[in-house]
C-alpha positions in Angstrom: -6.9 59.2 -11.7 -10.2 57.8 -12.5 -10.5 53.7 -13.1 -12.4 51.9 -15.6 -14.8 49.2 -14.9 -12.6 46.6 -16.9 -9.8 48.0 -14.2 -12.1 47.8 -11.2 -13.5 44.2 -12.3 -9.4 42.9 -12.7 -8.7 44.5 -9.3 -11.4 42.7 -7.5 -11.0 39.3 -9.6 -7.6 39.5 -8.9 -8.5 40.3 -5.1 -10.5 37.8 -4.8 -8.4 34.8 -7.1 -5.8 35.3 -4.4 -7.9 35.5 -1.7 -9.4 32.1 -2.3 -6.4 30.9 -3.5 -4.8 31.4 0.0 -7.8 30.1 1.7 -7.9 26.8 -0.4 -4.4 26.5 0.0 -4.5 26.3 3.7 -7.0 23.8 3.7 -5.3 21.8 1.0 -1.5 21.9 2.5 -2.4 19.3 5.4 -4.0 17.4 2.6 -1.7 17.1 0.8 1.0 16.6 3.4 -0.6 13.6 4.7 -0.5 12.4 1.1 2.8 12.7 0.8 3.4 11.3 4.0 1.3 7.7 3.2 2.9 7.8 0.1 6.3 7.8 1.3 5.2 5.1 4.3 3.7 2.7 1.0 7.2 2.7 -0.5 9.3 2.2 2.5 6.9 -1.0 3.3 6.8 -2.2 -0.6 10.9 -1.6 -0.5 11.1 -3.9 3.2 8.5 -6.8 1.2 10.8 -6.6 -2.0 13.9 -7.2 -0.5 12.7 -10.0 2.2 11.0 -13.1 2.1 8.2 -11.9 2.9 6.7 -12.2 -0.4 7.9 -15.6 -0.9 4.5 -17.5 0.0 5.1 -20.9 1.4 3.6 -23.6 0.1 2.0 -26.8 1.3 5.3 -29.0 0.4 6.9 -26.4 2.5 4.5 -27.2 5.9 4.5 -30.7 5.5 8.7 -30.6 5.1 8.9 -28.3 8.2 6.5 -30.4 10.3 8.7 -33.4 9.8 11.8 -31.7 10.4 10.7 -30.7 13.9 9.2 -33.7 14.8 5.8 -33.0 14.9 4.3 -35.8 12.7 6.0 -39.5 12.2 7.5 -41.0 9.0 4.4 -42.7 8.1 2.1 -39.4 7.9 4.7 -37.4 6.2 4.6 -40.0 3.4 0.8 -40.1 3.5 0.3 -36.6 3.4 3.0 -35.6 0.4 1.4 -38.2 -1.5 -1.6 -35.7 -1.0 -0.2 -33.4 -1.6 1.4 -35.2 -5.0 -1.9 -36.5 -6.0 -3.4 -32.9 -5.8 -6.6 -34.4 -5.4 -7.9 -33.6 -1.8 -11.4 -34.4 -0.2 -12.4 -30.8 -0.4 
C-alpha cells in the first residue's frame, strides 16, 4: 500500500502537533500549577480580610480615643487634640 503526499504530510503534522503538544505541555503544567496554587492562596487571604477587621481602617478619632483610654495622654491633650481633629484643619 503506497501513501500519498497529502497522507504523508497529515502523518507527520500530526507527528509532530503531538509531539510539541507534549513537549509544551510539560513545560506549561508547573506553570500553570503554580497559578493555580497563588490563585487559591489570594482567595484564602481575601476570604481571612473579609471576614475580620482587618479591613476596617482605624481612624484618627479612633487613636486619640485609645490613647486616653490607656492612659497615655491627660484630659487636657485629649481635648486639644480632638478639637484637631474636629477642626480638620492641621499645620501640615
Amino acid at each position: 500500500m503506497r501513501m500519498t503526499s497529502s497522507a504523508v504530510r497529515a502523518v507527520l503534522t500530526d507527528f509532530w502537533f503531538h509531539k510539541l503538544r507534549r513537549s509544551v505541555s510539560h513545560v506549561s503544567r508547573p506553570v500553570r500549577c503554580a497559578a493555580r496554587l497563588w490563585g487559591v492562596i489570594a482567595i484564602i487571604v481575601w476570604i481571612v480580610q473579609w471576614t475580620s477587621d482587618y479591613r476596617r481602617s482605624r481612624t484618627a478619632q479612633d487613636i486619640l480615643d485609645e490613647r486616653f483610654a490607656q492612659g497615655e495622654i491627660d484630659r487636657t491633650e485629649y481635648e486639644e487634640k480632638r478639637k484637631l481633629i474636629g477642626s480638620r484643619t492641621g499645620d501640615w
